[in-house]
mmJSON file of the N, C-alpha and C atoms, coordinates in Angstrom:
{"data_MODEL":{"atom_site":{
"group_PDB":["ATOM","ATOM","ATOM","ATOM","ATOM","ATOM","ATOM","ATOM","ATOM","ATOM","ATOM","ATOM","ATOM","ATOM","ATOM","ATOM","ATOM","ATOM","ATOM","ATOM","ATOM","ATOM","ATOM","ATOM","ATOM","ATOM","ATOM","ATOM","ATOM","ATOM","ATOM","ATOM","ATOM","ATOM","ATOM","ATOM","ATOM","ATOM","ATOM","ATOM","ATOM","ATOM","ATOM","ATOM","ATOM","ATOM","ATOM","ATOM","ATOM","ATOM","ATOM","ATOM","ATOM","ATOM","ATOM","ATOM","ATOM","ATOM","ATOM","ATOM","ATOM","ATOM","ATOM","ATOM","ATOM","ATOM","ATOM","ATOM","ATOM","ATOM","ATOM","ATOM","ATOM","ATOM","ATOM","ATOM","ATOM","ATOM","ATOM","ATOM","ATOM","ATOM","ATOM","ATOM","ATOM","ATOM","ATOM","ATOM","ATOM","ATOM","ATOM","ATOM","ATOM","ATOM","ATOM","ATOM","ATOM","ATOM","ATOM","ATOM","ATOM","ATOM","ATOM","ATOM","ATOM","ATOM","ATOM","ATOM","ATOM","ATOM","ATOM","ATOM","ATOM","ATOM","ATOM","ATOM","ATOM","ATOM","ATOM","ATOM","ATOM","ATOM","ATOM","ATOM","ATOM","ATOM","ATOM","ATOM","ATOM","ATOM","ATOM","ATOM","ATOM","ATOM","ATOM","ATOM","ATOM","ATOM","ATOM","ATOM","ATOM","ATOM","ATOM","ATOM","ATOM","ATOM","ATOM","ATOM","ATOM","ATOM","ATOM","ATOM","ATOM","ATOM","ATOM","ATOM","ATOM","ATOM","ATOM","ATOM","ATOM","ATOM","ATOM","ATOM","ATOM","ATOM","ATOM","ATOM","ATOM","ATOM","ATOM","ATOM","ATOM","ATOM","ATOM","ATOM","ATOM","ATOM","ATOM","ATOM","ATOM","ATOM","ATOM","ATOM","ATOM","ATOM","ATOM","ATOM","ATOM","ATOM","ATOM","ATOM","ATOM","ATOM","ATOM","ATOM","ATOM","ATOM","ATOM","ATOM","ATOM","ATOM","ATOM","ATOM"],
"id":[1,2,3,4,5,6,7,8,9,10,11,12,13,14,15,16,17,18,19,20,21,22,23,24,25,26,27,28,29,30,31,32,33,34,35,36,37,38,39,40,41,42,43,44,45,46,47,48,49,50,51,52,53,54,55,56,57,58,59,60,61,62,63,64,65,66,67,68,69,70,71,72,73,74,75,76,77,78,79,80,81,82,83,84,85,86,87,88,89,90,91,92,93,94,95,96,97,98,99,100,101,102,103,104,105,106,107,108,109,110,111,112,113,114,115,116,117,118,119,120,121,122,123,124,125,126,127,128,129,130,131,132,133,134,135,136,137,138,139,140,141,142,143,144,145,146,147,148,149,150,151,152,153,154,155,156,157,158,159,160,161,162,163,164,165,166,167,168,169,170,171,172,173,174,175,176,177,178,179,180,181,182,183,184,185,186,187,188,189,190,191,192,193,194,195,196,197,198,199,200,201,202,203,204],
"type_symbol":["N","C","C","N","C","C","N","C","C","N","C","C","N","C","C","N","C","C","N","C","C","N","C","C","N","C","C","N","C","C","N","C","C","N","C","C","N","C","C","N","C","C","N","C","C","N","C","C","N","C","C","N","C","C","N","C","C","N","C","C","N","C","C","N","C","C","N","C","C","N","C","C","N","C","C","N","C","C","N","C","C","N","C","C","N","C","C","N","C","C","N","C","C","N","C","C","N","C","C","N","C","C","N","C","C","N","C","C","N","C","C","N","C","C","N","C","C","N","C","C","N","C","C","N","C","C","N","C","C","N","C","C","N","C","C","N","C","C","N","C","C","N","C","C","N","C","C","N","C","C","N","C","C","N","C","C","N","C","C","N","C","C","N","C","C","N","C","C","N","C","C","N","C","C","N","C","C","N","C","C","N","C","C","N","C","C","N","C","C","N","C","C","N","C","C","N","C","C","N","C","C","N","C","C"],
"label_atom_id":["N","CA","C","N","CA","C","N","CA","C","N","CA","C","N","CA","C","N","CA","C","N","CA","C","N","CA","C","N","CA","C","N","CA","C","N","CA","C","N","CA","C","N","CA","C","N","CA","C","N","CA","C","N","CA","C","N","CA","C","N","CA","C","N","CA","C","N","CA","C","N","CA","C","N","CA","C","N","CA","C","N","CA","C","N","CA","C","N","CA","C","N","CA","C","N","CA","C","N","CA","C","N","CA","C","N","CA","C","N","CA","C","N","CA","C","N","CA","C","N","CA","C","N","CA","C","N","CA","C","N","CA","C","N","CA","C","N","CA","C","N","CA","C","N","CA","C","N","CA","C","N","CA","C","N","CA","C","N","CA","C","N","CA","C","N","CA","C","N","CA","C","N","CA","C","N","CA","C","N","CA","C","N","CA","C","N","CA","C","N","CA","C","N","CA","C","N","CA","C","N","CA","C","N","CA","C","N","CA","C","N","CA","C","N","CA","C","N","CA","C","N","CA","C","N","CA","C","N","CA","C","N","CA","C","N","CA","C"],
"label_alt_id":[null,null,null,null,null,null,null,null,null,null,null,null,null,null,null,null,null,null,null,null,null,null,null,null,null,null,null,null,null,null,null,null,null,null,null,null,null,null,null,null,null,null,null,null,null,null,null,null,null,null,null,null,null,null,null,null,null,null,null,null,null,null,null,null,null,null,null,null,null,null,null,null,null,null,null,null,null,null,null,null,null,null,null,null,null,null,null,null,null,null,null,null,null,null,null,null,null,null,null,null,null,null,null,null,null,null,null,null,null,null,null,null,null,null,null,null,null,null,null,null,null,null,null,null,null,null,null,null,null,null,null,null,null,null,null,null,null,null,null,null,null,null,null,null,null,null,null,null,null,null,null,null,null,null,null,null,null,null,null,null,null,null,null,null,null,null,null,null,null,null,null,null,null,null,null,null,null,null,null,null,null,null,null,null,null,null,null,null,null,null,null,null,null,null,null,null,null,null,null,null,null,null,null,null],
"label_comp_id":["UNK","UNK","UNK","UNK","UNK","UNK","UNK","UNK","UNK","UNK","UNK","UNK","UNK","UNK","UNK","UNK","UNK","UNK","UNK","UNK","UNK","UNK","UNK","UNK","UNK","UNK","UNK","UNK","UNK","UNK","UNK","UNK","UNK","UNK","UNK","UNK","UNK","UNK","UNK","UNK","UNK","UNK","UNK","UNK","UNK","UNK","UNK","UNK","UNK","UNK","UNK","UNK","UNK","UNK","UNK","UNK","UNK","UNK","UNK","UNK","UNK","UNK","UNK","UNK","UNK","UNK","UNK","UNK","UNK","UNK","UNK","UNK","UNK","UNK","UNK","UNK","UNK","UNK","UNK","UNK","UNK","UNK","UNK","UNK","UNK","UNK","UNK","UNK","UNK","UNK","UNK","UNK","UNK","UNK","UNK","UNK","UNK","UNK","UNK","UNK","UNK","UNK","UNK","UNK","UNK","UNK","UNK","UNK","UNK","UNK","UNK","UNK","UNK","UNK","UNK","UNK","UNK","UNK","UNK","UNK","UNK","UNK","UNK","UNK","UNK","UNK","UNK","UNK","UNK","UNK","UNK","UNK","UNK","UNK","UNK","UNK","UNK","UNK","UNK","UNK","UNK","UNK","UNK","UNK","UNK","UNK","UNK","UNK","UNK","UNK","UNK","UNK","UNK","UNK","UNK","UNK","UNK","UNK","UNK","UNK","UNK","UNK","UNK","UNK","UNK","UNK","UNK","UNK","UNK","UNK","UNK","UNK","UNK","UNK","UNK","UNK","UNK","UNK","UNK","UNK","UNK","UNK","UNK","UNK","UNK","UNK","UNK","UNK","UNK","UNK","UNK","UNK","UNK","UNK","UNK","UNK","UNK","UNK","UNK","UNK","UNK","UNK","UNK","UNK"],
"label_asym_id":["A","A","A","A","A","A","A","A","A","A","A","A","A","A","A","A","A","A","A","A","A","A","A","A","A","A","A","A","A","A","A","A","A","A","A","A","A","A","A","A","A","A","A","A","A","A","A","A","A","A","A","A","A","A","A","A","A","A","A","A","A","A","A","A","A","A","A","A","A","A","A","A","A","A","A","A","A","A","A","A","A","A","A","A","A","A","A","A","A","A","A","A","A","A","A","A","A","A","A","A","A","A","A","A","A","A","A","A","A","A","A","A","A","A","A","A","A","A","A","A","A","A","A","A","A","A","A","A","A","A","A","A","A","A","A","A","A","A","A","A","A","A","A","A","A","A","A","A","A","A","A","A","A","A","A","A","A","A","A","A","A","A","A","A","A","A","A","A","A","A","A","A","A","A","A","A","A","A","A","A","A","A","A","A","A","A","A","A","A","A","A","A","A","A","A","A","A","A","A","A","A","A","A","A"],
"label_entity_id":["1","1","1","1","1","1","1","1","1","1","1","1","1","1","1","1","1","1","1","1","1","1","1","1","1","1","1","1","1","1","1","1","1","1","1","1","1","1","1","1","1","1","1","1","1","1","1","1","1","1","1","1","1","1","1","1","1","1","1","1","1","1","1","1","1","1","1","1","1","1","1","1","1","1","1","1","1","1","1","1","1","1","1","1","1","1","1","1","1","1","1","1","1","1","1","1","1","1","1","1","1","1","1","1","1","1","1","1","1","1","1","1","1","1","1","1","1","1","1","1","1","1","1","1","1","1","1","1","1","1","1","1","1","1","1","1","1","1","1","1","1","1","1","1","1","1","1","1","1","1","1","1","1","1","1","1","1","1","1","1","1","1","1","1","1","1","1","1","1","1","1","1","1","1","1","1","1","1","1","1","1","1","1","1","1","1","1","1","1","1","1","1","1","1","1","1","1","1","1","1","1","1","1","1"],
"label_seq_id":[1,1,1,2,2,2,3,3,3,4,4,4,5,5,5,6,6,6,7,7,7,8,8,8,9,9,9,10,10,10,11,11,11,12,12,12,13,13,13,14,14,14,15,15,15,16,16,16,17,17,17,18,18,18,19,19,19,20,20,20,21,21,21,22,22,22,23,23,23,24,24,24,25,25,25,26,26,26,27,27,27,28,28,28,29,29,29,30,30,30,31,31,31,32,32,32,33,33,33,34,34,34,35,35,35,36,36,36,37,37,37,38,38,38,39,39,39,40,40,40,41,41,41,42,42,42,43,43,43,44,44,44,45,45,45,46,46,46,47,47,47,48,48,48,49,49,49,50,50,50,51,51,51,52,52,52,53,53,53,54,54,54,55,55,55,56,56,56,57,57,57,58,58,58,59,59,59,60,60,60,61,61,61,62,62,62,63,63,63,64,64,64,65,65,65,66,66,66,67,67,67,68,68,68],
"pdbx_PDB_ins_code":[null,null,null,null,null,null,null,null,null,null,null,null,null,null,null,null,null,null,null,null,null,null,null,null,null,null,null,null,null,null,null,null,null,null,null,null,null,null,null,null,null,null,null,null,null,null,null,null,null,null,null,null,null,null,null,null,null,null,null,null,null,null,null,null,null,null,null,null,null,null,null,null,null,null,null,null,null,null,null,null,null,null,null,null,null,null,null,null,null,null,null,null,null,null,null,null,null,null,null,null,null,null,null,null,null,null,null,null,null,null,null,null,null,null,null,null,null,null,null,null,null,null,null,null,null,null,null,null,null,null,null,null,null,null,null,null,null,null,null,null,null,null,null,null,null,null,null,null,null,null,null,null,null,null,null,null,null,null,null,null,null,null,null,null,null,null,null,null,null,null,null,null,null,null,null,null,null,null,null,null,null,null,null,null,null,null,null,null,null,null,null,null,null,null,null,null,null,null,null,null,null,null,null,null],
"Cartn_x":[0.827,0.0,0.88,1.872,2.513,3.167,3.872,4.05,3.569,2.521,1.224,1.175,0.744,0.64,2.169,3.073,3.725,4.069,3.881,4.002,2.89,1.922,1.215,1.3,3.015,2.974,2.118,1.674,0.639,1.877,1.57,2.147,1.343,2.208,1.344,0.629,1.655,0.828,-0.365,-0.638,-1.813,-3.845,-3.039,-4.034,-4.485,-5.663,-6.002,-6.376,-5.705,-6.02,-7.078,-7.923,-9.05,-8.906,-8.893,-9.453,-11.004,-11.656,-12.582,-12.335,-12.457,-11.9,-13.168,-13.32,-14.54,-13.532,-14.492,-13.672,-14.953,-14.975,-16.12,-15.256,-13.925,-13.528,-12.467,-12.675,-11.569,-9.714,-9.135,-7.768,-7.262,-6.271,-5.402,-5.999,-7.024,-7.794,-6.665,-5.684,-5.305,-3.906,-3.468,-2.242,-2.51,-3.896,-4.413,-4.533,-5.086,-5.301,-3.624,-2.948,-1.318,-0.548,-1.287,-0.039,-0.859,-2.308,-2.717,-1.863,-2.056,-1.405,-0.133,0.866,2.098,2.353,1.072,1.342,0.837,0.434,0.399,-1.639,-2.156,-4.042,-3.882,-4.822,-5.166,-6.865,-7.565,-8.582,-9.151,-9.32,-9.782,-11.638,-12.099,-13.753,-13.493,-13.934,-14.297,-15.753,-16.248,-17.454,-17.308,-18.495,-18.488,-19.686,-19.352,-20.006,-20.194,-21.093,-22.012,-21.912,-23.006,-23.059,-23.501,-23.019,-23.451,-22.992,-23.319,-22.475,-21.308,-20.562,-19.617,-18.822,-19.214,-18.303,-18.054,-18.873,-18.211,-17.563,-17.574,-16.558,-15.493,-15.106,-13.88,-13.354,-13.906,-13.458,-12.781,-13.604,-13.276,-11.922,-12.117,-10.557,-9.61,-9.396,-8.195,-7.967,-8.974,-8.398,-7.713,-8.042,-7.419,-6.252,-6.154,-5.023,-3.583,-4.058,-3.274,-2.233,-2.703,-1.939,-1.659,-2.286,-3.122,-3.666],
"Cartn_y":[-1.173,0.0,1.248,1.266,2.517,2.254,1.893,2.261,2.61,2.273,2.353,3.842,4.229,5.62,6.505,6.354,6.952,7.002,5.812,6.02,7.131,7.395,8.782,9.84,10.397,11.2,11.53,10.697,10.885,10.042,10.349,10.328,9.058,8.291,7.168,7.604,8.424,8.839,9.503,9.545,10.484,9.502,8.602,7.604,6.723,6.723,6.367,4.498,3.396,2.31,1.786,0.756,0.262,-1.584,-2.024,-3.656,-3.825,-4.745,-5.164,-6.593,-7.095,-8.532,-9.051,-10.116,-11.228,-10.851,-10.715,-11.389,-12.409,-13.72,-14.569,-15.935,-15.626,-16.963,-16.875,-17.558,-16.953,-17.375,-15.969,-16.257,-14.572,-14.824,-13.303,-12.106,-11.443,-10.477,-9.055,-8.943,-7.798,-7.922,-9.283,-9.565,-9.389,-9.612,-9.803,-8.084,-6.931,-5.872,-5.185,-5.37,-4.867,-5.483,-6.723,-6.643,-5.982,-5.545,-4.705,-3.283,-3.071,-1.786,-1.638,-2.459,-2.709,-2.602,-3.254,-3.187,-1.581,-0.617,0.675,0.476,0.008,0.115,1.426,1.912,3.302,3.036,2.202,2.286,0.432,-0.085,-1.316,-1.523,-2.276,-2.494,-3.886,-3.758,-5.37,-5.985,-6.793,-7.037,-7.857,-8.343,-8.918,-10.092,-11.426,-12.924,-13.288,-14.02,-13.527,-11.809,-11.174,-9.606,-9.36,-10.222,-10.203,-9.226,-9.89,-8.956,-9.431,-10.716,-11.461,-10.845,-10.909,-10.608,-9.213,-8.283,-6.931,-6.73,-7.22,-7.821,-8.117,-8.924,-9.675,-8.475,-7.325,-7.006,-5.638,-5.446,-4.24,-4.859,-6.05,-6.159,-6.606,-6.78,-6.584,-5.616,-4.613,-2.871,-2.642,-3.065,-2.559,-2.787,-4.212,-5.117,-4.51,-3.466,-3.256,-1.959,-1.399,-0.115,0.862,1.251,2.535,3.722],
"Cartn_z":[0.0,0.0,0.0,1.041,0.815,-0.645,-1.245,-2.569,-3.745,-3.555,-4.112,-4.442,-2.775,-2.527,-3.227,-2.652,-3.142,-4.326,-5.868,-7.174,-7.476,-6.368,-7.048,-5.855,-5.276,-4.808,-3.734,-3.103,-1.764,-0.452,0.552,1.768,2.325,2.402,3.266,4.821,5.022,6.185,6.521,5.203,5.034,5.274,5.035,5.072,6.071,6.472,7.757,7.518,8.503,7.949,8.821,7.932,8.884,8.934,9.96,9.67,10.788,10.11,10.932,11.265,12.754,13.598,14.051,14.077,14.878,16.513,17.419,18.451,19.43,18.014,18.89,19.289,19.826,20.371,21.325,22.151,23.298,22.771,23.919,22.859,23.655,23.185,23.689,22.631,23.377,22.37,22.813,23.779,23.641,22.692,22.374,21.54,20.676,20.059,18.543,18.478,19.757,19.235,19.077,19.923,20.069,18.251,18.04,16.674,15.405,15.542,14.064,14.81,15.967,16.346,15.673,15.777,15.368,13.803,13.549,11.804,11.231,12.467,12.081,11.679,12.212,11.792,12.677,12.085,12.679,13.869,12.831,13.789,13.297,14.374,14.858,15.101,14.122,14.184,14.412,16.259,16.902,16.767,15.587,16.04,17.339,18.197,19.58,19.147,18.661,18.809,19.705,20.856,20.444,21.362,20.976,21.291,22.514,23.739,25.1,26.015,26.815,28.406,28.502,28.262,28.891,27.675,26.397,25.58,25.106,26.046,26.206,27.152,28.312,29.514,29.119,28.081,27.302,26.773,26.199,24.981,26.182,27.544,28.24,28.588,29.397,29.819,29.04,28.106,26.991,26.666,26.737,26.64,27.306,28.602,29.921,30.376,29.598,29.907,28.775,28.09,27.42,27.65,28.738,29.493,28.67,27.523,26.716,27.226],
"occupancy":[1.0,1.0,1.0,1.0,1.0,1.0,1.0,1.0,1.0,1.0,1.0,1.0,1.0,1.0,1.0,1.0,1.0,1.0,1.0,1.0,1.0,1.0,1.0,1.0,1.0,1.0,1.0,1.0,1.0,1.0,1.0,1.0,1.0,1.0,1.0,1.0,1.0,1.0,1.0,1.0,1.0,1.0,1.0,1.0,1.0,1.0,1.0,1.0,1.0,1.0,1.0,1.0,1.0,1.0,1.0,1.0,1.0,1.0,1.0,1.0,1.0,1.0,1.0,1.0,1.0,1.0,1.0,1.0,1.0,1.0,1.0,1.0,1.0,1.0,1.0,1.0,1.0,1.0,1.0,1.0,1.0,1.0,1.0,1.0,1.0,1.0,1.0,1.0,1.0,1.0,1.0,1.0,1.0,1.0,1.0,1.0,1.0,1.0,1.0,1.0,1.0,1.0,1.0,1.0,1.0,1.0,1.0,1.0,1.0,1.0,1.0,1.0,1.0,1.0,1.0,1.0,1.0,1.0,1.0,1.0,1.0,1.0,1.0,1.0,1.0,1.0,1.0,1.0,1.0,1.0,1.0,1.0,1.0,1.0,1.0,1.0,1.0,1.0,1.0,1.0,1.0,1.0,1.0,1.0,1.0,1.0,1.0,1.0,1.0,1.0,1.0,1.0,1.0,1.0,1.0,1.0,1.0,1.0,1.0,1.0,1.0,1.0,1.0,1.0,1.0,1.0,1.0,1.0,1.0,1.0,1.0,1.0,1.0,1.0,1.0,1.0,1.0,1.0,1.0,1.0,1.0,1.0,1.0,1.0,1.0,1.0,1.0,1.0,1.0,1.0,1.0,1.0,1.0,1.0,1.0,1.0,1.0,1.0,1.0,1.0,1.0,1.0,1.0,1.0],
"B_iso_or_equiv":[0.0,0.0,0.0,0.0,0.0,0.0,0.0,0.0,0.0,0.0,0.0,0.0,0.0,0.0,0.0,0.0,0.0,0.0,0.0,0.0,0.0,0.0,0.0,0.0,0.0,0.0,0.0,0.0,0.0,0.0,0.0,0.0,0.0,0.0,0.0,0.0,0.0,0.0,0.0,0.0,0.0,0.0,0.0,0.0,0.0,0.0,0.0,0.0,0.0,0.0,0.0,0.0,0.0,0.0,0.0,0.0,0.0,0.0,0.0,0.0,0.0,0.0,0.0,0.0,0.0,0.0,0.0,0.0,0.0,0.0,0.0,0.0,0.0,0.0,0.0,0.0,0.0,0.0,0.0,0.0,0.0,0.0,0.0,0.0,0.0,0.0,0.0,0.0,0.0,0.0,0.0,0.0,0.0,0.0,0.0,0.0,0.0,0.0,0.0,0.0,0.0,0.0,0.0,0.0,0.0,0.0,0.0,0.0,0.0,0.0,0.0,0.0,0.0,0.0,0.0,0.0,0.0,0.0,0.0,0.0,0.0,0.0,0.0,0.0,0.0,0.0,0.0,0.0,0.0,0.0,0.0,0.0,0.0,0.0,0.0,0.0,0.0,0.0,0.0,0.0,0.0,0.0,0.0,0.0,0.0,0.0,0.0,0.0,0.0,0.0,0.0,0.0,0.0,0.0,0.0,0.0,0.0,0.0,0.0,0.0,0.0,0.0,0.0,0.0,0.0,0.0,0.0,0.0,0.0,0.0,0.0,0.0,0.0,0.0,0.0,0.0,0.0,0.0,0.0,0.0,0.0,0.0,0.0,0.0,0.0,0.0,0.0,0.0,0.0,0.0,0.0,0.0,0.0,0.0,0.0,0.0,0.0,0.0,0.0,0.0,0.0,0.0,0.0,0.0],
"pdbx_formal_charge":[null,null,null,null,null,null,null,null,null,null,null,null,null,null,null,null,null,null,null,null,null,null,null,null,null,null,null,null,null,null,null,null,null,null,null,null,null,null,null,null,null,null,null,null,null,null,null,null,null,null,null,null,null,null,null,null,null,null,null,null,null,null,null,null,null,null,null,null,null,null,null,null,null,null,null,null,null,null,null,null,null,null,null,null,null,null,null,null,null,null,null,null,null,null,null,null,null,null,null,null,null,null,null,null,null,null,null,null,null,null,null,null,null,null,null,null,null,null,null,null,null,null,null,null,null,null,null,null,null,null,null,null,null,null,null,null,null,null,null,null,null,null,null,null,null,null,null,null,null,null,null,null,null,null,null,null,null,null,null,null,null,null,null,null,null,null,null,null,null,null,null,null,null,null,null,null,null,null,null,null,null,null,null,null,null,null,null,null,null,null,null,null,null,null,null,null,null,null,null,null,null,null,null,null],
"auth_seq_id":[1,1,1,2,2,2,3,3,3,4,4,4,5,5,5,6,6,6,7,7,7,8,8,8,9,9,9,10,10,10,11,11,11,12,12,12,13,13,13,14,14,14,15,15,15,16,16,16,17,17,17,18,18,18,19,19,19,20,20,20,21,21,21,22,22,22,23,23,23,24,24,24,25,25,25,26,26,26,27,27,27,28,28,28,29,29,29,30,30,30,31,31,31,32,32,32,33,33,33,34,34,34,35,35,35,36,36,36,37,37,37,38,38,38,39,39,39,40,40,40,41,41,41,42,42,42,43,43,43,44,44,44,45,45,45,46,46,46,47,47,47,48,48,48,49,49,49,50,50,50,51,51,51,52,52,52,53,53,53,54,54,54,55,55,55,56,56,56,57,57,57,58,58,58,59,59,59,60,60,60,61,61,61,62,62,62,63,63,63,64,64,64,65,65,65,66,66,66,67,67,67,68,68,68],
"auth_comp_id":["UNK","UNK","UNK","UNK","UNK","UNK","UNK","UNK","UNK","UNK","UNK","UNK","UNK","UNK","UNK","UNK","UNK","UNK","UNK","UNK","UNK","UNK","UNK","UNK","UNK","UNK","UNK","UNK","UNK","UNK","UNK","UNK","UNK","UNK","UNK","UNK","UNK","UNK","UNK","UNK","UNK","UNK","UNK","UNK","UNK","UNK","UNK","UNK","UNK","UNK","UNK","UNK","UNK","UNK","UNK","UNK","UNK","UNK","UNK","UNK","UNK","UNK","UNK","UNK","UNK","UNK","UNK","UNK","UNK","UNK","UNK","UNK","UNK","UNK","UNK","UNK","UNK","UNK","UNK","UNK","UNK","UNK","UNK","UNK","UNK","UNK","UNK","UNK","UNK","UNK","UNK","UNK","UNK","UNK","UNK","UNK","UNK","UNK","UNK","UNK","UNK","UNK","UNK","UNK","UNK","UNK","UNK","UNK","UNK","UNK","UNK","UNK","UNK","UNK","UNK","UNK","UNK","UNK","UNK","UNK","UNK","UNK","UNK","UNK","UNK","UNK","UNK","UNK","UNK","UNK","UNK","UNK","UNK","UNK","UNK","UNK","UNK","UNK","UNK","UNK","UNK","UNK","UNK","UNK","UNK","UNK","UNK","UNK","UNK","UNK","UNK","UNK","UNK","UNK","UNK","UNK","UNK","UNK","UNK","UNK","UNK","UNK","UNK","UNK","UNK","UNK","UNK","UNK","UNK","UNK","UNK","UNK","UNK","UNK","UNK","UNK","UNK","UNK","UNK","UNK","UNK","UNK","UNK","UNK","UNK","UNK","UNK","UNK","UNK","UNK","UNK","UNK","UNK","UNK","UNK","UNK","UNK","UNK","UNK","UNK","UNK","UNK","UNK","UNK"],
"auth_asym_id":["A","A","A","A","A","A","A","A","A","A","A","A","A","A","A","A","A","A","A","A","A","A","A","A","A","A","A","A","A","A","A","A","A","A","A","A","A","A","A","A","A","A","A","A","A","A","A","A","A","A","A","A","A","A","A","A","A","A","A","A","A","A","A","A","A","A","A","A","A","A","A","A","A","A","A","A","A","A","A","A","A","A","A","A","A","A","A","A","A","A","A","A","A","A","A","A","A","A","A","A","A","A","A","A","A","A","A","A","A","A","A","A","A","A","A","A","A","A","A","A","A","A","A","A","A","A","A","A","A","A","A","A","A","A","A","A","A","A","A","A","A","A","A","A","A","A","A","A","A","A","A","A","A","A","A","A","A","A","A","A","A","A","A","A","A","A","A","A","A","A","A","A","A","A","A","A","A","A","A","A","A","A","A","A","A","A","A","A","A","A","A","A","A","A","A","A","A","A","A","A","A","A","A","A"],
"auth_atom_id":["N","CA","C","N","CA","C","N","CA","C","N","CA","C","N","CA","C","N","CA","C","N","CA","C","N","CA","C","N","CA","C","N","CA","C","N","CA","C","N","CA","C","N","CA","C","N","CA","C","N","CA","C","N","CA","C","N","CA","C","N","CA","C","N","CA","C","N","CA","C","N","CA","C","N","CA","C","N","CA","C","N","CA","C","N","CA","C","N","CA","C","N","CA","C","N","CA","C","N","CA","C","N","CA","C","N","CA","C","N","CA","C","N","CA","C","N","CA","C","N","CA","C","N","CA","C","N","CA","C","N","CA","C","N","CA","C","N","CA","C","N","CA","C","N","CA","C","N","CA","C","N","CA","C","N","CA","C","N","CA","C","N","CA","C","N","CA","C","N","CA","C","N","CA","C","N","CA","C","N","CA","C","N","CA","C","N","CA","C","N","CA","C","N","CA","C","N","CA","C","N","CA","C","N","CA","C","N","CA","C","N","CA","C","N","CA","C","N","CA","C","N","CA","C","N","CA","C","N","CA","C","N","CA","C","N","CA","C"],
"pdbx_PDB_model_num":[1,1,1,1,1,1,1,1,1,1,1,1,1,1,1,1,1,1,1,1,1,1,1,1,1,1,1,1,1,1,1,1,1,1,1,1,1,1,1,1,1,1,1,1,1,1,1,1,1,1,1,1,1,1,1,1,1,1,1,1,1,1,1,1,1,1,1,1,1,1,1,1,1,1,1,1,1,1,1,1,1,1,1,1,1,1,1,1,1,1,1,1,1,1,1,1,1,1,1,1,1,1,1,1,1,1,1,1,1,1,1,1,1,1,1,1,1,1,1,1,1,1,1,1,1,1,1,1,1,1,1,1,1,1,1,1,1,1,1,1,1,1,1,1,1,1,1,1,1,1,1,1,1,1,1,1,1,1,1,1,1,1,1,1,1,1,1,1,1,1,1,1,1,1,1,1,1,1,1,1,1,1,1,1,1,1,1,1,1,1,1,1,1,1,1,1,1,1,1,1,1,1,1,1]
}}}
């Protein structure tokens, strides 16, 4: 992608990146959010399987767990 960008003179940095993630299975959800971080995602769309209490619970403490 950045080369991309830059064969037409645009700034990679200019570009905001998006992925969207399932997080319907248990597993290190703050490792999985720390390495799109790493690969430079700008903004992270978690859907939540199923869309409960427990699995917004999951999704709070992997935020948390991530010292952000």
């Amino acid at each position: 992608m950045d080369a991309a960008l830059r064969a037409e003179d645009r700034d990679p940095a200019t570009l905001r990146r998006t992925v969207g993630m399932d997080a319907d299975r248990p597993g290190d959800l703050a490792g999985v959010i720390d390495a799109y971080e790493r690969l430079g995602i700008d903004d992270l769309i978690i859907r939540l399987a199923p869309g409960t209490r427990d699995a917004l619970d999951r999704l709070a403490s992997a935020l948390g767990s991530r010292g952000h």
